[in-house]
C-alpha positions in Angstrom: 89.6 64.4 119.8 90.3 67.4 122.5 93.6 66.6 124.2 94.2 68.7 126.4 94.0 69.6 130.3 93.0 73.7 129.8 90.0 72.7 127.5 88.4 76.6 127.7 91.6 77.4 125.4 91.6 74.1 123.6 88.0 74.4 122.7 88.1 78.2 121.2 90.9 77.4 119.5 88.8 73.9 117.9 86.0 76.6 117.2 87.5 79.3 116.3 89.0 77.4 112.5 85.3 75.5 112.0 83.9 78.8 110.2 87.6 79.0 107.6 87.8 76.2 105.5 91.0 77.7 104.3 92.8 77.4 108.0 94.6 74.0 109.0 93.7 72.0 111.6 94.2 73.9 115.0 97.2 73.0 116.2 96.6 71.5 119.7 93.7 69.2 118.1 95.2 65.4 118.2 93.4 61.9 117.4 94.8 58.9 118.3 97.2 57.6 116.4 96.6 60.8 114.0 94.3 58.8 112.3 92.0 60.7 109.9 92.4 64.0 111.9 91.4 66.4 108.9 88.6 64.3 107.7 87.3 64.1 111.1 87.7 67.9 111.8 86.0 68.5 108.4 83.0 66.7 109.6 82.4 69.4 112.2 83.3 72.0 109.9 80.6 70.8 107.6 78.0 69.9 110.1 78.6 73.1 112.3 78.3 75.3 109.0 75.0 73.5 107.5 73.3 74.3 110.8 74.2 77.8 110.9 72.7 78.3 107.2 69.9 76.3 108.3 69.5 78.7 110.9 69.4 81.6 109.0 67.3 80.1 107.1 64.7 80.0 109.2 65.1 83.3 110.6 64.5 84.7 107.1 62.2 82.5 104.8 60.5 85.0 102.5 64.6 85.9 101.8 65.3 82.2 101.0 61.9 82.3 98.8 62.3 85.1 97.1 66.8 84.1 96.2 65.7 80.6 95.3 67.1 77.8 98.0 70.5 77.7 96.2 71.1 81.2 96.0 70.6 81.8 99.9 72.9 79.1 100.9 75.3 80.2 99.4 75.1 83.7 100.5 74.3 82.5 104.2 77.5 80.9 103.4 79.6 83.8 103.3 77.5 85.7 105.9 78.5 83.2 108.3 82.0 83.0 108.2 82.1 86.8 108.3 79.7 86.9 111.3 80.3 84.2 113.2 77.8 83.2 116.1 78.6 85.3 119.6 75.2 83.6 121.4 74.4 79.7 122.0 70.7 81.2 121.3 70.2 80.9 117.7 67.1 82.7 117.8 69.6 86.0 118.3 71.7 85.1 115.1 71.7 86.8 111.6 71.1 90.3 113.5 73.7 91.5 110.5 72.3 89.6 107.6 69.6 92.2 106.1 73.1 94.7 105.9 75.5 92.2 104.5 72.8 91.6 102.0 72.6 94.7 101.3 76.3 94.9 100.7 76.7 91.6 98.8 77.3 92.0 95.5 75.4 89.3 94.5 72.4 90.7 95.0 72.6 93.5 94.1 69.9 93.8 91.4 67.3 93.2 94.2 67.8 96.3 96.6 65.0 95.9 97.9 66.2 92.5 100.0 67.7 93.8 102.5 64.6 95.5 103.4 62.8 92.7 103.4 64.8 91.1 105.4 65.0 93.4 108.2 60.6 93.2 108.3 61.3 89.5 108.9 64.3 90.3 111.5 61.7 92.6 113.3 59.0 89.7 112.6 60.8 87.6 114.9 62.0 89.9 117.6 58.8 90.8 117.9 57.6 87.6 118.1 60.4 86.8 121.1 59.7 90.7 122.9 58.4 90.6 126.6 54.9 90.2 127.5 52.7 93.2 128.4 49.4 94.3 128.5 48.0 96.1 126.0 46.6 99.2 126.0 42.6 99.3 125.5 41.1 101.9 122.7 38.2 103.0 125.2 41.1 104.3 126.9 41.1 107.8 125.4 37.5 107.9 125.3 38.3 109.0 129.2 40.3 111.6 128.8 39.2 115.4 128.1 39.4 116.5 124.9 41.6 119.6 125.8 43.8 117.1 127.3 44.1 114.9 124.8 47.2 116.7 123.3 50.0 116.3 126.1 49.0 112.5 126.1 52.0 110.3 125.8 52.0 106.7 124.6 54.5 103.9 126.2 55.1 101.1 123.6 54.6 97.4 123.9 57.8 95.8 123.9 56.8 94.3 120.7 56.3 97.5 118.9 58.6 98.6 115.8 58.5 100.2 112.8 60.3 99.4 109.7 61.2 101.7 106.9 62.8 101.5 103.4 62.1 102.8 100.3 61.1 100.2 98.4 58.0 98.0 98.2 59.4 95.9 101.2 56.4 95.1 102.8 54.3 94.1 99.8 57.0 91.8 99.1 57.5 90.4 102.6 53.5 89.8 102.6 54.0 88.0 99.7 56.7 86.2 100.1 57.0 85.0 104.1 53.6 82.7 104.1 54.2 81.1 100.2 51.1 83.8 99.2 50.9 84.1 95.6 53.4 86.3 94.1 52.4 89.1 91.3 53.9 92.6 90.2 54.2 95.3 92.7 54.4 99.0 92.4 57.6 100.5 92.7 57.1 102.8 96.1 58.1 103.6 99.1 56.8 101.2 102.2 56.5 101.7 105.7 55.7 98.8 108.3 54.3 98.4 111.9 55.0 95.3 113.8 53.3 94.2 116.7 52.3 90.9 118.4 48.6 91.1 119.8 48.6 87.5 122.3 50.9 84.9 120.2 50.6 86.2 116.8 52.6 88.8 115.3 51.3 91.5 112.7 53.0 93.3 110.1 50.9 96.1 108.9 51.4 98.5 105.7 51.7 102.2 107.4 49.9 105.3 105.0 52.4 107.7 104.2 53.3 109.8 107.4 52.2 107.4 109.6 55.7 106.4 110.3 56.7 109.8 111.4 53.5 109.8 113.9 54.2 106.6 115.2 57.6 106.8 115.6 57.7 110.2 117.3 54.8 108.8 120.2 57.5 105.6 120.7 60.1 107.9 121.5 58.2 109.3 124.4 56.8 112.9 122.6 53.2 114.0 123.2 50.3 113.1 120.8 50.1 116.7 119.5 53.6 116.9 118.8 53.5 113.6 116.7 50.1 114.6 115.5 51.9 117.5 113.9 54.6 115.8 112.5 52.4 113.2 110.8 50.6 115.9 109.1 53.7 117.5 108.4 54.7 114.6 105.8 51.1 113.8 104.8 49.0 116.7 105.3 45.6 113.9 104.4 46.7 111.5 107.2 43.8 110.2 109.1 44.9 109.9 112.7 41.9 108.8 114.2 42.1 106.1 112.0 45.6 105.4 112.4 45.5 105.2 116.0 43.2 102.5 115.7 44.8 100.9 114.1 47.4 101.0 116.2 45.4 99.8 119.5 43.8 97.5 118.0 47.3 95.5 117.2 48.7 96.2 119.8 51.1 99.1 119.6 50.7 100.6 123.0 50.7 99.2 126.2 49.8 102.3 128.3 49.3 106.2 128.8 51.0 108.3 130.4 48.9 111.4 131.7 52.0 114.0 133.0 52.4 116.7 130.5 56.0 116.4 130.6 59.1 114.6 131.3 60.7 115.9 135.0 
């Protein structure tokens, strides 16, 4: 069907009309005989765009759950011919998805989808992150108490935390294993994801937690993030949350300088 001797041109220009239904049939795209040419070029166009939406729908199941089937495809529809794929790895598609949802007008009586969708964008990235060890909880039991402040924390690669202000991770839990689905408090939800071994956790943060956890991923000291934490939740129980935290998986070592030189 290519006819052509430079194919690298030939072949963007085949791909670059599969994802616009509304564009003619490239040009330098021949069969023989012209036989069938735009039924035959429609094929790919259908098969190329059903596997893309397939795609993304497997990237973000509790999304399709939550929409109904219908309702996805055809918003993954849309999504994908305004962001068409830049990567052979499909794993690394629908990065944009959880903001074009949260742009599309059709859904917008559910603002709290997009949110959702970025837990399970974060789900999976964590899920593909690099491996490293992880950082033990008998750890800081080494370390002086008066030295326990300038301690600073280097993340797993894994390691993210997810904000919104809406009951995203309630609804995620529900909704990305088929769990049973019941009425959830209208709140604010924060989320840390990690992968401990193989499996991936997504764990409801207390309030301020966020605010802690993200300041020791960005490389500050545990008394400045201590302080910050208490700062937005004076009743935060950090001896608990960093627990919590080691035990899935936040941290994958210590650093003992005081500082950065």
């Amino acid at each position: 069907m290519l006819q052509n001797d430079g194919t690298a041109p030939i072949a963007a220009s085949f791909a670059g009309a599969l994802l616009r239904p509304n564009e003619p049939v490239p040009q330098d795209i021949t069969s023989h005989h012209g036989a069938g040419l735009i039924e035959r070029y429609n094929v790919y166009r259908n098969n190329v765009t059903v596997s893309l939406i397939n795609a993304v729908a497997s990237i973000y199941p509790a999304v399709q759950r939550i929409t109904g089937e219908d309702f996805f495809r055809a918003m993954a529809r849309f999504y994908i011919r305004a962001h068409p794929p830049r990567s052979p790895l499909l794993f690394a598609y629908g990065r944009e998805f959880p903001d074009f949802i949260e742009a599309y007008e059709y859904a917008s009586s559910m603002p709290w989808l997009a949110d959702v969708a970025r837990i399970e964008r974060a789900w999976l990235d964590a899920y593909h992150a690099a491996d490293a060890a992880h950082l033990a909880p008998d750890m800081l039991s080494e370390i002086a108490p008066e030295g326990l402040g300038a301690l600073r924390f280097r993340p797993h690669p894994a390691t993210r935390i997810l904000r919104s202000a809406y009951p995203a991770v309630t609804i995620f839990s529900m909704n990305h294993n088929g769990g049973e689905v019941s009425a959830v408090e209208d709140r604010p939800e924060d989320a840390l994801v990690t992968r401990r071994d193989d499996e991936v956790m997504v764990t409801h943060l207390d309030s301020g937690a966020a605010d802690f956890l993200q300041a020791l991923i960005a490389g500050e000291t545990l008394g400045t993030a201590a302080a910050l934490g208490l700062e937005a939740n004076p009743n935060l129980d950090l001896s608990r949350l960093i627990a919590v935290a080691l035990d899935a998986g936040a941290f994958s070592s210590l650093d003992m300088e005081t500082s950065h030189d």
